[in-house]
N, C-alpha and C positions, 0 to 999 in steps of 0.2 A: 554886098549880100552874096552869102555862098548858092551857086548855080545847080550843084548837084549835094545831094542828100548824102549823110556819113554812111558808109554802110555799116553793117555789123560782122566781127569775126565770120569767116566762113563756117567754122565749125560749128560756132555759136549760133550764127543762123539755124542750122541743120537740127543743134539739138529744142533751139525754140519754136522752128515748124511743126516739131512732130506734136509735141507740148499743144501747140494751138490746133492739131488736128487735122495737121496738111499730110498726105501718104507723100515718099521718097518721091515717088516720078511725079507728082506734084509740083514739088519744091525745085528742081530739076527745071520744070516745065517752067517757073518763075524765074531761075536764073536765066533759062533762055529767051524769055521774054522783056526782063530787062536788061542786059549781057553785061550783070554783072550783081552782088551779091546786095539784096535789098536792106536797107534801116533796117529800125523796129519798126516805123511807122507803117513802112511799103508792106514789111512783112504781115503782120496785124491786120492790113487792109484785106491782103490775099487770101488771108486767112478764115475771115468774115465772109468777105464775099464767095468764096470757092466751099462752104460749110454747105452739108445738106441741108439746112437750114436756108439759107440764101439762095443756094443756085440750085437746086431743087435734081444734082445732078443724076442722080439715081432713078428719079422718077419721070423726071423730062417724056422720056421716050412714049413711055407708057400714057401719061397725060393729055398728049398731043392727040390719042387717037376716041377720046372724048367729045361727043356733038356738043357745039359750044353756041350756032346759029340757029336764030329764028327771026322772023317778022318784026319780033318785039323785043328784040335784044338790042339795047344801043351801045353797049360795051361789055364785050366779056372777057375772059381771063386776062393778064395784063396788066391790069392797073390796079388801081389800089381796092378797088370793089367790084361788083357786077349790077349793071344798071341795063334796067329793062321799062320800056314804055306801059303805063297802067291806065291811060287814059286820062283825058281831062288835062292835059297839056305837063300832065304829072310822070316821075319815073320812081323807080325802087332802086336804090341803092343799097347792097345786102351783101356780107362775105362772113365766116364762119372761119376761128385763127387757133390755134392749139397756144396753149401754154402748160403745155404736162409737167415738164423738167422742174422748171421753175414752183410750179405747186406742190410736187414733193417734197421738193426741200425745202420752203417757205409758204405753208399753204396760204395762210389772209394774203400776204403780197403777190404772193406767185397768181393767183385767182384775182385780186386786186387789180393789178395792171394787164391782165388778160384782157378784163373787160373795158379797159382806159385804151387798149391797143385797139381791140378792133372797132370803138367806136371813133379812134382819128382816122380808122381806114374809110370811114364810111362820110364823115362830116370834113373830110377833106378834098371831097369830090364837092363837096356844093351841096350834100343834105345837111335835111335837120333829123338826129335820130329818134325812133319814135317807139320803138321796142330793143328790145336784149331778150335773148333766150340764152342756153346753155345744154351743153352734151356731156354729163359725169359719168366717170366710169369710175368706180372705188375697189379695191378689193376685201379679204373679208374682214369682217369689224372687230374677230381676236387677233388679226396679225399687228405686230406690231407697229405703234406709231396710225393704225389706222383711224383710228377716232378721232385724235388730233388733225390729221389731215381734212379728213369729211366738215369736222366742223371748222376747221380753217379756209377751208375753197368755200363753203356755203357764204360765211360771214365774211368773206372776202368779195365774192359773186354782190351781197346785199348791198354790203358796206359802200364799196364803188358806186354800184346802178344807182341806189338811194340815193345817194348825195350829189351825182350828176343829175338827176331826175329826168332819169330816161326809165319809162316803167320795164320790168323783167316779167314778160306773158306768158315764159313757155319753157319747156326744157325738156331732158329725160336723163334719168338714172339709173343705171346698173350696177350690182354687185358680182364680183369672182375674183376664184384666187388668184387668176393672172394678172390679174390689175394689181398684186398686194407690195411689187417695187414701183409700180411705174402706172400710179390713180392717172385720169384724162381729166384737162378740163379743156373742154372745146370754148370759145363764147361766140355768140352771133352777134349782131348788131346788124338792125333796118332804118334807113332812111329814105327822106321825101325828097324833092327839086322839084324846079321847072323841068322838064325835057332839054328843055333850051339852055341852060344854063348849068350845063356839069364841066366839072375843074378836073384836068388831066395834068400828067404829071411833066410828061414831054420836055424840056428847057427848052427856050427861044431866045435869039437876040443877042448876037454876039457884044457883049460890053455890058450885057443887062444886070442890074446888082440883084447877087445871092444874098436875102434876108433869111434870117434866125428869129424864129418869134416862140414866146411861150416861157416855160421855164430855165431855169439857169441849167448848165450841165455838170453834174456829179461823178463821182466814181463808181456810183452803182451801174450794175450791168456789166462792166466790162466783161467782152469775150461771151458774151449769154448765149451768143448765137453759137457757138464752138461746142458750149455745154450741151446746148440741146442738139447735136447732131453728133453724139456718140452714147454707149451705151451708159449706166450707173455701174459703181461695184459699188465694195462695200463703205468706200471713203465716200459717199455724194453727200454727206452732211458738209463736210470743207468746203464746197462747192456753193454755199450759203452766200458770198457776198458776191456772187454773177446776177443774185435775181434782186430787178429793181425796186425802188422805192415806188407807191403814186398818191396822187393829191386829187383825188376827186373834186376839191373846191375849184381848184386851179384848170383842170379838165372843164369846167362847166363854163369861167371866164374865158378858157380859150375857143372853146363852140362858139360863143359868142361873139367874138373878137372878130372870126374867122369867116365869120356868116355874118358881121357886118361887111367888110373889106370883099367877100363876095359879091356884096350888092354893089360896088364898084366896078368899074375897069381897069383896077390897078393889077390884079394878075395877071402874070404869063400862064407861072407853072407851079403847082405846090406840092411838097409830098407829106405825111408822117413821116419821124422820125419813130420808125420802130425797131428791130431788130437789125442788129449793127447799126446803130442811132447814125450820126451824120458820117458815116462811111455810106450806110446804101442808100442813103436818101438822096445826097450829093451824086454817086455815082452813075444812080437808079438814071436819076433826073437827066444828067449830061450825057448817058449812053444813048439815051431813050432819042432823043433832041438831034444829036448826032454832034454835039460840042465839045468843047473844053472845058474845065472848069479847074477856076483859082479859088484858095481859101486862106483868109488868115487867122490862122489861130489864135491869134493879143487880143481878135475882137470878139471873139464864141463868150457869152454871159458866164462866168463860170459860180461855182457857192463854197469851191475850196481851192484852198490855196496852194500853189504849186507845182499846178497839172501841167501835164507832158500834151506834146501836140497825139502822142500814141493813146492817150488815155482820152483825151478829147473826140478822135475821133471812134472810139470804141465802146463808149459809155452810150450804155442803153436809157441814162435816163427820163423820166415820163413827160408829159403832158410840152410836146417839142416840135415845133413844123419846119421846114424848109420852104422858101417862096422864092421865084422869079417874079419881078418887078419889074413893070413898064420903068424909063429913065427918066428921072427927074420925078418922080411922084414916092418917092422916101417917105419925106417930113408928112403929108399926109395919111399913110399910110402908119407909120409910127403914131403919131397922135391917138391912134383907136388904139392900139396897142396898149399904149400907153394913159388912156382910158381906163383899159378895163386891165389896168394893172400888172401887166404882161413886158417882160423883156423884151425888146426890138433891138436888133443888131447888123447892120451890112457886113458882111462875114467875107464875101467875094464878088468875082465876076464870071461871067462867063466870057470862056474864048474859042477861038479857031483852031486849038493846037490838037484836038480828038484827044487831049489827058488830063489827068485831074494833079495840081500842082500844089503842095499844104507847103504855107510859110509859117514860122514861128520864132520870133523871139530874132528878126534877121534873119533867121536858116531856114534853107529849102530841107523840111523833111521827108515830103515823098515826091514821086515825079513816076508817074505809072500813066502809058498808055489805058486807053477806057475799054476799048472793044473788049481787050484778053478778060477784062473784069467783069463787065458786061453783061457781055452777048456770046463770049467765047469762055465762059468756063467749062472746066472739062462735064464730060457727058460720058456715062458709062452705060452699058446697054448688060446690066450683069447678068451672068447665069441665072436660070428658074429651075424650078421643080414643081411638079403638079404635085396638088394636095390629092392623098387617096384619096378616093370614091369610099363613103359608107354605105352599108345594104339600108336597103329598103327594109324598114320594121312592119310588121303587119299586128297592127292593131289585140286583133284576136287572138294574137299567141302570148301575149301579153298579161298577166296577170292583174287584175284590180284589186288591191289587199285592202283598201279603206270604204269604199262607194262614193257614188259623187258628191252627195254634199260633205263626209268631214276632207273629200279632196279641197271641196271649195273654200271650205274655212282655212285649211293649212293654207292653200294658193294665195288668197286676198293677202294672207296677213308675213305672207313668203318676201324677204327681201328686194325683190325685183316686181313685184304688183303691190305692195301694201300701199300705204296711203304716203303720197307726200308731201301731205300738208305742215310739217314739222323744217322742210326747206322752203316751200314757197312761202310761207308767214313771216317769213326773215326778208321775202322781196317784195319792194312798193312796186304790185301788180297793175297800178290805176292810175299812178300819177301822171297829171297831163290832162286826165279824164278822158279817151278817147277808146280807151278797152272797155270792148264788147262782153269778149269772153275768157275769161280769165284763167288761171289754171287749176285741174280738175273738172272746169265744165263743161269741153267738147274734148273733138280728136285734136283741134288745131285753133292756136289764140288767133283771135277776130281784133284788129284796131281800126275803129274809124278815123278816117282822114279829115281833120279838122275842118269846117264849112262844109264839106260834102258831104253825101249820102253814099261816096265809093268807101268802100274799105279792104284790108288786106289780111290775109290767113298766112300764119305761118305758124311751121312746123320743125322740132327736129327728131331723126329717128337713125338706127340702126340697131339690126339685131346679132352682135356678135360672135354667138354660138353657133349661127345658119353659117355666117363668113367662115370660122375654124372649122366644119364640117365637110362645106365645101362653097371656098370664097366667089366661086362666077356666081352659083345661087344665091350665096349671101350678098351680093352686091347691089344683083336686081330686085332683090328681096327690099333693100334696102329703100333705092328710090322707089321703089313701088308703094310702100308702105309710105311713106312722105306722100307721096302723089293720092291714096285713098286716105290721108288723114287730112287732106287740105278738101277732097271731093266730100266726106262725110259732114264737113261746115258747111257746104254750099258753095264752098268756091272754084274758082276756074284756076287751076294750076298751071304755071307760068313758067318757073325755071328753080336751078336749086344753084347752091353753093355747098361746099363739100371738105370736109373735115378727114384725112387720110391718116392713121393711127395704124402706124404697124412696128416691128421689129426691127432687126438690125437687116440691111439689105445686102449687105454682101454676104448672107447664108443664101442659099439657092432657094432653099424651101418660103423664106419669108420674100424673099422678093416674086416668087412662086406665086404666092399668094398675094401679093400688091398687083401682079398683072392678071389674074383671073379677075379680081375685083372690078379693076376697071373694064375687063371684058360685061364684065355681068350689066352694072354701070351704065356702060356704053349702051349695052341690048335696050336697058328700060329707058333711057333717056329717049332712044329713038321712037320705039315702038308709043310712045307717053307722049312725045313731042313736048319734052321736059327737058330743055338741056343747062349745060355748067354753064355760069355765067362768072363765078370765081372761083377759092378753094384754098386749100392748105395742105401741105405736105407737112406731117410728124412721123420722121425714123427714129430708128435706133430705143424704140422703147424698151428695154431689156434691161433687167440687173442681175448680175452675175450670170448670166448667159438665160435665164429664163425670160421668155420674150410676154409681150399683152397677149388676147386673143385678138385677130385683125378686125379693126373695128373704121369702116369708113362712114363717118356720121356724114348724116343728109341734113342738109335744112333748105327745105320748100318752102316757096314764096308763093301765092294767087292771089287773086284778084275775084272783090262782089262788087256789082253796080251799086248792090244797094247792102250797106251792111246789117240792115235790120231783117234782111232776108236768113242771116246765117240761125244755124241752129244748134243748139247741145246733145248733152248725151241722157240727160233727164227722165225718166219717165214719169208720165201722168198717169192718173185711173183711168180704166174703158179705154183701152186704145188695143188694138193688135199687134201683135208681133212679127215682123216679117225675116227669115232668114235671107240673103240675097246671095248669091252664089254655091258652089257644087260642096260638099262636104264628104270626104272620104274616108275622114278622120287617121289622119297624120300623125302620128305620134311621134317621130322621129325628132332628137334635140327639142323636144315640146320642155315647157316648164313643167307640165306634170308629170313627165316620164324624170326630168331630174329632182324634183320637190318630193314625190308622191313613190314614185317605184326607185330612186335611188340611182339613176343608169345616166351617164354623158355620154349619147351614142344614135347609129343612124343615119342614114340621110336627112337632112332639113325638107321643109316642105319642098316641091317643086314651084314655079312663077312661071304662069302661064300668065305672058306678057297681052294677047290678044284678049283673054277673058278680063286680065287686070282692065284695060281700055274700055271692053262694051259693060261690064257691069256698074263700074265707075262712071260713067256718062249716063246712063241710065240712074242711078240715083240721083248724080249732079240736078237733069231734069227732073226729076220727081219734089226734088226741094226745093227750088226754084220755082217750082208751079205752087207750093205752098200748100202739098199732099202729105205733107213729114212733119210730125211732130216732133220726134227725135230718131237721133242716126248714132250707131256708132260700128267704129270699125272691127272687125275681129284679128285680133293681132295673139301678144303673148297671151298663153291661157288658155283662148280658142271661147268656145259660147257660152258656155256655163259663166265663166269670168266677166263676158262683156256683159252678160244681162245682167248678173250682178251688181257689177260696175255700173249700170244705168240704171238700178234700183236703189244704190246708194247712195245715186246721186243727189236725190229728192224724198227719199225715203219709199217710194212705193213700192210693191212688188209684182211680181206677175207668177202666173200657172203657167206650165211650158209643157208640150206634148208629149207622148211618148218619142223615141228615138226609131227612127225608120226602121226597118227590116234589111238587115247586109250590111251596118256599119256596126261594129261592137259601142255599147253604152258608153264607156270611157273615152272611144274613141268621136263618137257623137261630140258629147259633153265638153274633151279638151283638147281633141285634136286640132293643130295650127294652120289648117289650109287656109290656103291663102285666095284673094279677091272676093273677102266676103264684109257682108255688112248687115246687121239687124237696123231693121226700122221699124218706130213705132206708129203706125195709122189707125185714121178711122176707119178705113174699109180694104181690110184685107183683101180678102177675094178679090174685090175691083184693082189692088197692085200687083197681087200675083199672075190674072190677065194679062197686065199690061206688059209685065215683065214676059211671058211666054211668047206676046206678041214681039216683043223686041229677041228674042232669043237668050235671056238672060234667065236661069235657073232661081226658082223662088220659092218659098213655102211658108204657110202660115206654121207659128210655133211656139203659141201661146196667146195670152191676153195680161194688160197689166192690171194691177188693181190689191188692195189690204195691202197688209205690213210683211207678210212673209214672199218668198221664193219658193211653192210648190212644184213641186215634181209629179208625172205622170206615177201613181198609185198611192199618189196620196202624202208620199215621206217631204217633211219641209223644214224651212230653217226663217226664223226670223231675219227680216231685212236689219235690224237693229246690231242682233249678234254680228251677222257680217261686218259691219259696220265697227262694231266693236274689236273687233278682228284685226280687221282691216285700217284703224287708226293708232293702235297701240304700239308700235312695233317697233317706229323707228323714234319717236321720244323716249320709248321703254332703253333703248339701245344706246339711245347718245347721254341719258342719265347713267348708265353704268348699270343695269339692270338688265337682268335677262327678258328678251323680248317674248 
């Protein structure tokens, strides 16, 4: 058997590094590292693994200075999820994965296997998954190819969860034209465990055999990970056979499979094979472990004929685990496998040598040390640029050309508030039967935990326009807005996981804006005691040099004792209205300064992180004591919106007061300040007390009751029309119909 790997032409090397997306002093860096000129295979590997995608090396720096610790964190960044202690001998296992690239260019699959991916991240720790959410960013619906897309990631998002039968509770959606090369699809995935019992990825046990379970391996995917870590032009349609195929039926028997074989002691160590399929999951494992590891490629399951150990190790495709197995417990192991109709294959071992060794066919094809791949890929600390500063808009000088209600009719039925009930009706929100609260009827989906009374709130959020204005605000905008959408249910917010959607990083200005975020980020994690428990990094969104707007999507996780305690956004008759925080009326990047006055401009609100803290806990108790009828948060829109929005919910309506003295009307009605929250009670007065007593800014600002939404002098609008408004828009638009 040949000892060393063939290499390739040196020149040929050089021109296929660049090709897979390796910079010159990169490849350089490979030659010195193995001194001397790599396969394909070697190359391929280095290629994958050193991709912004893999080695995250662009963003490392910045990452790192992310609060990651708490009390209740029992794993965070690192591994294949973030697991935090919930009580009741239970943990949350939860991470949030980008599949952008891949959904442009093949929306049903690119969105399909997004959400197949991050739920092997989550059910290969040792959960059972028990929600999916999702973060959409589209852009606009006449550019080209867009409609096709939206309804290709919806029906792909359905298509998967549905058939896995993992309910989908939650999500958020945006429209703009920076999204119109390069739509987002983020997907979440929540799981349950024992405490005691979560599966790390680590390898152990030198000798111990490398199993291959799940689906056989295809040529789909190869190199996906390459793709997604540089920018689109105008050729990304050719770029069609990088994104994978998935089998949601085959994902469901391997949940199964996987979480039988857990209830065993037959693992060491297991990963996902996801992005760079068994390059980084082999790698991941044996770096992590501090081992060696052998591989023979005659044994990998394959479904075509012919494959090269280079294509073996570079195919992304789906429903595919890597395991370390105690010695001598195989056949056992296989048998479940082989159960529930699943490939099982001893692929390798593990050794002493710290490198990863591919045999095939007789031939040593790669022979690479692990650290350089590892632990030691390059790390870049690039240049930045501060985003200007926008002025401060002042409300008042501001013109109102419509009045507030046909503002509010345009706002509801505006691409980014109308109704999205035309996407979640395409997802099984129930299945399982354990959702509380479903989508459209709080700030944040409630799932109870099966035999208990504990249950969990989660959320995903970001507002994009605040981040391109100015990304440290837009960042702690971001988790703060997660953190008051999980406190408006009632729950106790816990930690997030984190979704990074930016541009190309070696421009100054975008990487600019990647480190402001995580400055901003950082501030609310702390001041919140909300920290990252996992996350995703997605660069290089840009086609033809135009980039996204920087979008780092949040998804918050908490925790209810009791899940019948949480609450919607509904209103009833006879109840008051409570404003709960300061309103300055904000106009800056508001929806209604761009829907209504026409203008992308301004400072974003300011986040004042101490008031975000005491106003929020202060609701938190007020609904927990079981004084709140309904809550909702005030986000895009500002108040006019949210009470709307909770009169639609159930059809009632309410009278609302006049607008103070020293805020202009418009800016009342749709300015975006931020750390606010309407509640509806039976006795005002006695929460607006309470609130003054805690030092939290309150005021009564209406009552609910009939079918309309009146205004102070009388002018009103039926809750019905809004409604009508506010449903039409995006079935009108995905029919071919003017909305």
């Amino acid at each position: 058997m040949s000892t060393l790997p063939i290499p390739l032409d040196t020149a040929r090397a050089k021109q296929l590094s660049a090709e897979f997306g390796l910079k010159g002093d990169e490849f350089d860096r490979v030659l010195a590292i193995l001194g001397r000129t790599p396969s394909l295979t070697e190359l391929g590997i280095f290629s994958v693994m050193w991709s912004e995608h893999c080695s995250y090396k662009s963003s490392r720096v910045w990452l790192r200075t992310l609060p990651t610790k708490a009390p209740w964190v029992i794993h965070g960044p690192g591994e294949n999820a973030g697991v935090i202690d919930i009580g009741d001998g239970l943990a949350a296992i939860f991470k949030m994965e980008s599949h952008n690239h891949p959904s442009f260019i093949e929306p049903y699959q690119g969105a399909a296997t997004g959400v197949g991916g991050i739920l092997r991240d989550v059910f290969t720790m040792g959960a059972r998954p028990i929600a999916n959410l999702n973060a959409l960013r589209f852009g606009s619906p006449e550019a080209p190819r867009m409609k096709r897309v939206i309804d290709g990631v919806v029906r792909g998002i359905g298509g998967y969860g549905n058939s896995v039968g993992v309910p989908t509770v939650g999500g958020e959606v945006n429209f703009h034209p920076a999204y119109n090369g390069n739509p987002l699809v983020n997907a979440m995935t929540v799981g349950i465990a024992p405490k005691d019992r979560i599966f790390l990825s680590a390898a152990a046990g030198i000798g111990n055999p490398v199993v291959y379970v799940g689906s056989k391996t295809g040529r789909d995917g190869i190199h996906g990970a390459t793709m997604a870590s540089a920018e689109f032009s105008a050729d990304s349609e050719e770029k069609r056979p990088t994104v994978q195929i998935g089998d949601p039926f085959t994902e469901k028997l391997l949940i199964e499979a996987c979480l039988e074989l857990m209830a065993t002691d037959m693992i060491v160590a297991i990963q996902d094979m996801g992005a760079a399929g068994l390059t980084s999951s082999s790698v991941e494992m044996a770096g992590k472990g501090g081992v060696g590891i052998e591989l023979v490629m005659d044994n990998v399951p394959q479904r075509e004929v012919g494959m090269t150990a280079y294509e073996m190790m570079l195919s992304e495709s789906q429903e595919r685990m890597l395991m370390i197995l105690k010695p001598g417990r195989e056949a056992e192991a296989e048998a479940i496998f082989h159960k529930w109709e699943l490939d099982f294959a001893v692929i390798g071992h593990l050794t002493d040598t710290g490198r990863i060794v591919i045999r095939h066919k007789g031939m040593v094809e790669a022979d690479i040390p692990l650290a350089p791949l590892e632990s030691e890929a390059p790390l870049y600390r690039r240049p930045t640029a501060e985003t200007p500063k926008q002025p401060v808009l002042d409300a008042a000088s501001i013109a109102d050309p419509v009045g507030p209600l046909a503002a509010l009719t345009t706002l509801v039925g505006s691409l980014d508030l109308c109704s999205r009930r035309w996407i979640w009706d395409q997802y099984d929100s129930t299945v399982g039967g354990q959702t509380v609260k479903r989508p459209g009827g709080a700030d944040a989906a409630v799932v109870k935990l099966e035999g208990l009374k504990r249950g969990l709130a989660i959320t995903t959020d970001c507002t994009p326009r605040y981040c391109q204005a100015d990304p440290e605000a837009g960042g702690a905008q971001a988790v703060a807005e997660a953190w008051r959408n999980l406190t408006a249910v009632g729950a106790r917010p816990l930690a997030i996981t984190d979704n990074m959607n930016f541009g190309n990083p070696e421009k100054p200005e975008i990487m600019g804006q990647f480190a402001s975020a995580v400055r901003g980020m950082a501030a609310a994690c702390i001041a919140l005691d909300f920290p990252v428990v996992s996350g995703n990094v997605s660069l290089y969104n840009e086609t033809e040099g135009r980039a996204i707007l920087p979008t780092p999507a949040i998804g918050g996780v908490g925790v209810l004792e009791d899940a019948a305690q949480s609450i919607g956004l509904a209103l009833k008759p006879g109840l008051d209205l409570v404003l709960i925080g300061d309103t300055k009326g904000w106009l800056g990047q508001s929806l209604w300064l761009r829907e209504i006055a026409g203008r992308e401009e301004g400072a974003p609100p300011p986040v004042d992180l101490a008031a975000e803290r005491r106003n929020g806990d202060f609701v938190r108790a007020r609904i927990l004591e079981g004084t709140v009828a309904a809550c909702h948060d005030l986000a895009d829109g500002g108040l006019l919106v949210a009470v709307a929005e909770m009169a639609m919910a159930d059809g009632t309506g309410a009278t609302l007061t006049a607008p103070p003295a020293g805020v202009a009307p418009h800016g009342w009605w749709f300015g975006e300040d931020q750390a606010r929250y309407v509640l509806a009670v039976t006795d005002g007065a006695g929460l607006v007390a309470a609130a003054s007593a805690a030092g939290v800014p309150a005021a009564v600002i209406g009552r609910s009751g009939g079918g309309d939404l009146v205004l102070a002098g009388g002018s009103s609008i039926s809750v019905a029309t809004l409604r009508a408004a506010h449903e039409a828009t995006l079935p009108a638009l995905m029919e071919g119909r003017a909305a």
